[in-house]
N, C-alpha and C positions, 0 to 999 in steps of 0.2 A: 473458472468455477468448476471444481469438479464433479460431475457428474453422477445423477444418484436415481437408481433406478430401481421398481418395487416389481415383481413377476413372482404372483403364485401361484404354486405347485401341489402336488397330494401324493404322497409316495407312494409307491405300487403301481400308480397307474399309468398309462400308454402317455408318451409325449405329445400336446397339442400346443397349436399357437392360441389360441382364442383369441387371436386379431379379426376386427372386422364386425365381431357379433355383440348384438345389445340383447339386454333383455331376456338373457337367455338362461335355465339353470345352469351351476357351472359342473353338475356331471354331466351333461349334454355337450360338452365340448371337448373333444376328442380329434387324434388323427396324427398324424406326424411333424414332426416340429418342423415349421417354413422357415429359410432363413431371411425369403423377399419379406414375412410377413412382421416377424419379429425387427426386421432393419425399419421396416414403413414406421415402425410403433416409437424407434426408437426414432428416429428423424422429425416426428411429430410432435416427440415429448423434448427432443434439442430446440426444435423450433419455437416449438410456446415456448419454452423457456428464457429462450434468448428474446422472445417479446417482453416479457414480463422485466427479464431485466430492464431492457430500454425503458420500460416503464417507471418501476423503480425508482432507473435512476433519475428520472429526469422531472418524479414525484418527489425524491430524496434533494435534485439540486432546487427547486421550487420553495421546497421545507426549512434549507439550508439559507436563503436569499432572504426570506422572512425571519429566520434566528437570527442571523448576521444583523439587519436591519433593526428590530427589537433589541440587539443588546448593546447596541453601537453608542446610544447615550450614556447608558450606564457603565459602559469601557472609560469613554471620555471625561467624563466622570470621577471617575475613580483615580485615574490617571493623574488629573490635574488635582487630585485632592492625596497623591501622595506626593505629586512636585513638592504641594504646598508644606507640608509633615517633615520631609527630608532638607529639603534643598534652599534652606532656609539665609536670606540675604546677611544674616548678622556673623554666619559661619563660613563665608565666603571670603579665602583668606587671597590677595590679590599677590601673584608673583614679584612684584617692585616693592611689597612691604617688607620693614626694615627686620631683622635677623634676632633684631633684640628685644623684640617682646616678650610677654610672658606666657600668654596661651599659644597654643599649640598651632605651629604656620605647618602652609601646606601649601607647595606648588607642584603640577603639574604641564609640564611643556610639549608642543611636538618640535621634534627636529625635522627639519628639512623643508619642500614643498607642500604648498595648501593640498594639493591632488597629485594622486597618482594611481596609477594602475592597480587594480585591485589584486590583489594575492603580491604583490611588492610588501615586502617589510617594511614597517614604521614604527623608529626611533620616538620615546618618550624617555625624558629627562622630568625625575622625580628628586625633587628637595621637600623636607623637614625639619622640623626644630619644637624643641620643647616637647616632646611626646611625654606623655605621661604612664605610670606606672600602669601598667597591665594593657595599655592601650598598642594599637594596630594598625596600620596602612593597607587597606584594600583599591583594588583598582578596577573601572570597567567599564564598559562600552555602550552606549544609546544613541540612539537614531538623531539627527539633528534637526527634525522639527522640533514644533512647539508640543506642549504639556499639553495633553489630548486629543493630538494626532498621530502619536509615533509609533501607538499599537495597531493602527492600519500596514506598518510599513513589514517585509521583510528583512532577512538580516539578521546582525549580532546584535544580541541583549543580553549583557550578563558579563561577570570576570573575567578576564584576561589572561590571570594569572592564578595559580593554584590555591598559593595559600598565601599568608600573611609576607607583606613586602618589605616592615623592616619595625622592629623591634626595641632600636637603639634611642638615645632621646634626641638623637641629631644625624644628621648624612645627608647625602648624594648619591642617586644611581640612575644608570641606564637601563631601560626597560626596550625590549624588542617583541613587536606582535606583528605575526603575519597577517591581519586585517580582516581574517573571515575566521576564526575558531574565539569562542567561549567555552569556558570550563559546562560542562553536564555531568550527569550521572543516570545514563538513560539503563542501566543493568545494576545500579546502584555503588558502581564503582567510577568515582571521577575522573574525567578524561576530556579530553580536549574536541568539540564538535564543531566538525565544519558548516557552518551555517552561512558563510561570506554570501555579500548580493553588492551589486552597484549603489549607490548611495549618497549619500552627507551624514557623519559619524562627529562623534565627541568622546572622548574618553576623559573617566570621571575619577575623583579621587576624593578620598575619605580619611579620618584620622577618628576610628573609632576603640569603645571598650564598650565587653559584653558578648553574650553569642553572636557569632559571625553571622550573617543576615546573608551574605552570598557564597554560603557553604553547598555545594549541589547536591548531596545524598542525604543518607538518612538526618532527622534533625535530632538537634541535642536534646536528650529526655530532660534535663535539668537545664534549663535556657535561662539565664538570665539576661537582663534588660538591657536595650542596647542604646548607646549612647553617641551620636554624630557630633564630633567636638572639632572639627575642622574639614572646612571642600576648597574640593578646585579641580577644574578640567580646562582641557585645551581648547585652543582655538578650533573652528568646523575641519574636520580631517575629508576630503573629497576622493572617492573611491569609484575610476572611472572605468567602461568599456562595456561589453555587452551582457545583457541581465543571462544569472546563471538558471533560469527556474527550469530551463530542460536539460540541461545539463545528466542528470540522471535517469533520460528516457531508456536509454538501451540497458541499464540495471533494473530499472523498475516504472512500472505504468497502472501504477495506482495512484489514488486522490484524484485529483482535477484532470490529470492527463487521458484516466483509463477510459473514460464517457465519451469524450471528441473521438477519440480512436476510433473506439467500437463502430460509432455513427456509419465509420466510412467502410465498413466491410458489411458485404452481406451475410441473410442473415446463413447460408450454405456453410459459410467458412469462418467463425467467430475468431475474435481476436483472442488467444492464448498467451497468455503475460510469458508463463514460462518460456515459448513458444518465440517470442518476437526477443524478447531479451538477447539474445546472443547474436541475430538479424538485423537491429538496426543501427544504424550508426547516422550521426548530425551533419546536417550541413551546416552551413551557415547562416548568419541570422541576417533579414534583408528589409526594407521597407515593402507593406503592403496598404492598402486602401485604410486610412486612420488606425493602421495595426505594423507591429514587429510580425515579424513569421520566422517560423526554423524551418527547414527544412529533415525529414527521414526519410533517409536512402535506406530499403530495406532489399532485404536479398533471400533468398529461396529460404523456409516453404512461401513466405510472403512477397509481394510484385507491387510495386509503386513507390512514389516519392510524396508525400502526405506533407502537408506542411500544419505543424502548431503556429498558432498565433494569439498575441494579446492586445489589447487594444492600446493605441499610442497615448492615451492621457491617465492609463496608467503607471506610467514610467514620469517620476518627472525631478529634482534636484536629490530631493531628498531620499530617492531608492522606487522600491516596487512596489507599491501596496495592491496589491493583486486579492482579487478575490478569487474561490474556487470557479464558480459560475463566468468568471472574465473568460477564458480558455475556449477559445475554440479550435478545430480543423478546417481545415480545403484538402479538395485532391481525393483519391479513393485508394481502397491498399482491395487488391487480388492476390488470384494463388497464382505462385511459378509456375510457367510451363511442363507438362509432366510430371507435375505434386498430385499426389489425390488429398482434398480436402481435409483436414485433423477431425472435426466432425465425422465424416463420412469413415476415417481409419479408426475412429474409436467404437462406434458402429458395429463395424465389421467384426472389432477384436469382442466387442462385448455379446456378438451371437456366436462366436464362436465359447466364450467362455460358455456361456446359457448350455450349447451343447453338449458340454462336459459331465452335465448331470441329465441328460433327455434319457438316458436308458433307464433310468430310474425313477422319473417325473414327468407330470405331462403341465403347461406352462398355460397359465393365466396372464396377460399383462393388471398392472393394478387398475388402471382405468376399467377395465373390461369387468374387472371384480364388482367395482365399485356398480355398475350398471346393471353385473347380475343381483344385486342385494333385492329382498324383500319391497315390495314394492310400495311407497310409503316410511319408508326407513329413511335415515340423515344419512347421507353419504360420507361418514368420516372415518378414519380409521377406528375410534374407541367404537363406535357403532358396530361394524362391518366385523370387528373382532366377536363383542359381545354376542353376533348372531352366529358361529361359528364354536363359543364355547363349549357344546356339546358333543361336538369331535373335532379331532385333532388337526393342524390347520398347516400344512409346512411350503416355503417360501423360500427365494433366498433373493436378497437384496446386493447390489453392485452398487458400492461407492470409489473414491478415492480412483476416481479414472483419472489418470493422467497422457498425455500425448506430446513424447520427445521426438524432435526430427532426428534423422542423420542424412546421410549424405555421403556414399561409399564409393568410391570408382566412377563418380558421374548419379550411380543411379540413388533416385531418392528413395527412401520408405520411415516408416514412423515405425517407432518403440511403444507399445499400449502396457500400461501398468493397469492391473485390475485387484481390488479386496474385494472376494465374493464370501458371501456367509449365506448358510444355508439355516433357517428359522424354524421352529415349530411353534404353534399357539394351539396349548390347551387350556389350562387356567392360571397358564403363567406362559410367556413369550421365554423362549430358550433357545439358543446357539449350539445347535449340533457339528457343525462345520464349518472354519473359517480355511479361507485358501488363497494363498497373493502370489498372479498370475503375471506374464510378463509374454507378450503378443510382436509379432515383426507383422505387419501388414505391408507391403508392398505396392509398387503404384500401379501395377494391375490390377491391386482387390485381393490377390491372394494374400490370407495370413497363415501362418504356424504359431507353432508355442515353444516360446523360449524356456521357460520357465514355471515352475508351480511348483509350488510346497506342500499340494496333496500328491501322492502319485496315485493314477488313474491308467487304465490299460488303455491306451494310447491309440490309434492307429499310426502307424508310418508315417504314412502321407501328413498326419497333423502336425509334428514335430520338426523344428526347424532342424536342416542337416549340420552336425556341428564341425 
């Protein structure tokens, strides 16, 4: 989460911290800008924050566990009330019927073994006959429970194949799917999405006329009605080995993953997605007490082996049906020997940014503002403005912190990205100055400035040596 920080200022006047004091007018607070006092303020406001998130989330997965539950009938439902609409017994056309009738046949075959390895190719042998003028063969993949179970499952649901599979009123073909992609259109351009999971699959066939029904982008403005004039799918296709649901922890540690994670770090060193992304990498998957577990071997700024885990009865023939809330961790993740904390470097770099402008400002934190307001007043920002309308109000807020490691010759230190904008409120909020800062913090504490797109009369000492 990037970090976002409020500290008012009033131009002209002497640089203060106004950390520490309540109650207090804010021309009464004066003195030269502290950098312990501004680090306290900000450490306090990382701190609650990283509370509130824990909060959050664990208000969010609670919130989540109650939706999922409330709509689970209604899924199943719905489910088994479009088996019934589509997949109807009279258009079920059987592979041993004879060649020579008059409505439209349709077989689909698999070749080879009931099971195999997941991500192995699987061979479908597609026959036809009697297709009718305008009409189309579509193909595609669903979980092999029953009709209002199979929206619990993970996995491929959806085409196989791009577009329309054959045209003619008669043929034979081989069809090949690598067993985890469906056609999507997640940028509104179709394309083939890896969605693969362990499981029991079917793949389905259709001999239809009318808009395409498993077109994945935009839909046709002029749609007409579609018509299922012959089915058939294969035998259960079994798709073995071990569930992929972490599979993309070291790219990404959001949804279900990002919550267990966090759990296991304190709150001095929070988990940074960007941050751990490039650091972990999987081990293997093992049995634990009524659970699977992964193991994450992580490596510098980060120090532990965390294990993800899911509970073992939700794995079971027919795939994953895994809930967000199923996900937990074991184990604890630390900082490497020698790291200073990402929290603690971003800290650092954002009192140094603050400094940049102390010769021209003297520094409120927002809290502190909030506490000097009229007494009796809403503490909120439209409030705290509105008492301030009659002279001019200027501030400048720090968002878009970001905090990349490196790692140079052995020694570590972190890269601090900072967008500071400096505000005035008079009877309108306006942007005097924006300026995007780029900080080396070091594992001593000490930082410099790499970078900024205002220039400022610098000291030496504050610039990184290039």
């Amino acid at each position: 989460m990037a970090l976002f920080v409020t500290v008012l200022l009033e131009a002209g006047a002497l640089a203060a911290s106004g950390v520490g004091r309540s109650q207090a007018p804010i021309t009464e607070q004066r003195g030269p800008v502290s950098a312990d006092s501004l680090g306290l303020a900000l450490q306090a406001e990382r701190i609650e924050r990283e509370r509130w998130t824990a909060k959050y989330a664990e208000t969010n997965r609670k919130s989540e566990r109650e939706r999922y539950e409330a709509d689970a009938a209604a899924r199943r439902t719905a489910e088994i009330e479009r088996e019934r609409q589509v997949w109807r017994p009279e258009k079920i056309t059987g592979c041993q019927v004879s060649t020579e009738v008059s409505r439209p046949y349709l077989c689909v075959e698999r070749i080879g073994a009931e099971s195999r390895p997941l991500g192995e190719e699987i061979a479908l042998r597609l026959t036809w006959h009697n297709l009718p003028a305008g009409a189309y063969v579509r193909l595609w993949v669903r979980n092999g429970a029953e009709a209002g179970e199979r929206w619990q499952y993970a996995g491929p649901n959806g085409a196989i194949v791009p577009d329309f599979v054959a045209s003619a009123p008669s043929g034979t073909t081989v069809l090949r799917w690598d067993g985890k992609s469906v056609w999507c259109a997640p940028s509104d351009i179709p394309k083939e999405c890896d969605v693969g999971e362990v499981g029991q699959y079917v793949v389905r066939a259709a001999v239809l006329s009318g808009t395409d029904p498993f077109w994945p982008s935009w839909p046709d403005p002029k749609p007409t009605p579609v018509r299922w004039l012959a089915l058939s799918e294969t035998a259960p296709i079994g798709l073995t080995g071990n569930p992929r649901v972490f599979d993309q922890v070291p790219a990404s540690t959001i949804g279900p993953v990002n919550g267990p994670l966090r759990s296991l770090a304190p709150e001095s060193f929070p988990i940074q997605s960007s941050v751990l992304k490039p650091t972990a990498r999987l081990g293997e998957w093992h049995d634990g007490w009524m659970s699977r577990c992964r193991t994450i071997i992580l490596s510098a700024p980060y120090a532990g082996r965390p294990e993800l885990c899911i509970p073992a009865d939700r794995l079971d023939r027919f795939g994953l049906k895994l809930r967000s809330w199923d996900v937990f961790a074991k184990g604890s993740i630390g900082i490497a020997p020698g790291v200073m904390p990402p929290g603690e470097a971003r800290e650092r770099a954002q009192v140094a940014a603050f400094r940049r402008v102390a010769n021209v400002a003297r520094y409120i934190t927002y809290r502190e503002a909030l506490k000097a307001a009229p007494e009796g007043s809403h503490p909120n920002t439209t409030d705290l403005d509105m008492q301030r309308r009659n002279r001019a109000v200027t501030w400048t807020d720090q968002s878009q912190v970001y905090a990349n490691f490196h790692l140079e010759r052995g020694k570590p230190y972190w890269v601090i990205t900072i967008d500071q904008s400096i505000k005035t409120l008079n009877y309108e909020e306006r942007i005097t100055e924006l300026e995007a800062l780029t900080f080396r913090v070091n594992a001593d504490g000490r930082s410099c400035l790499i970078q900024a797109s205002v220039r400022r009369s610098e000291l030496p000492d504050h610039l990184c040596p290039r």
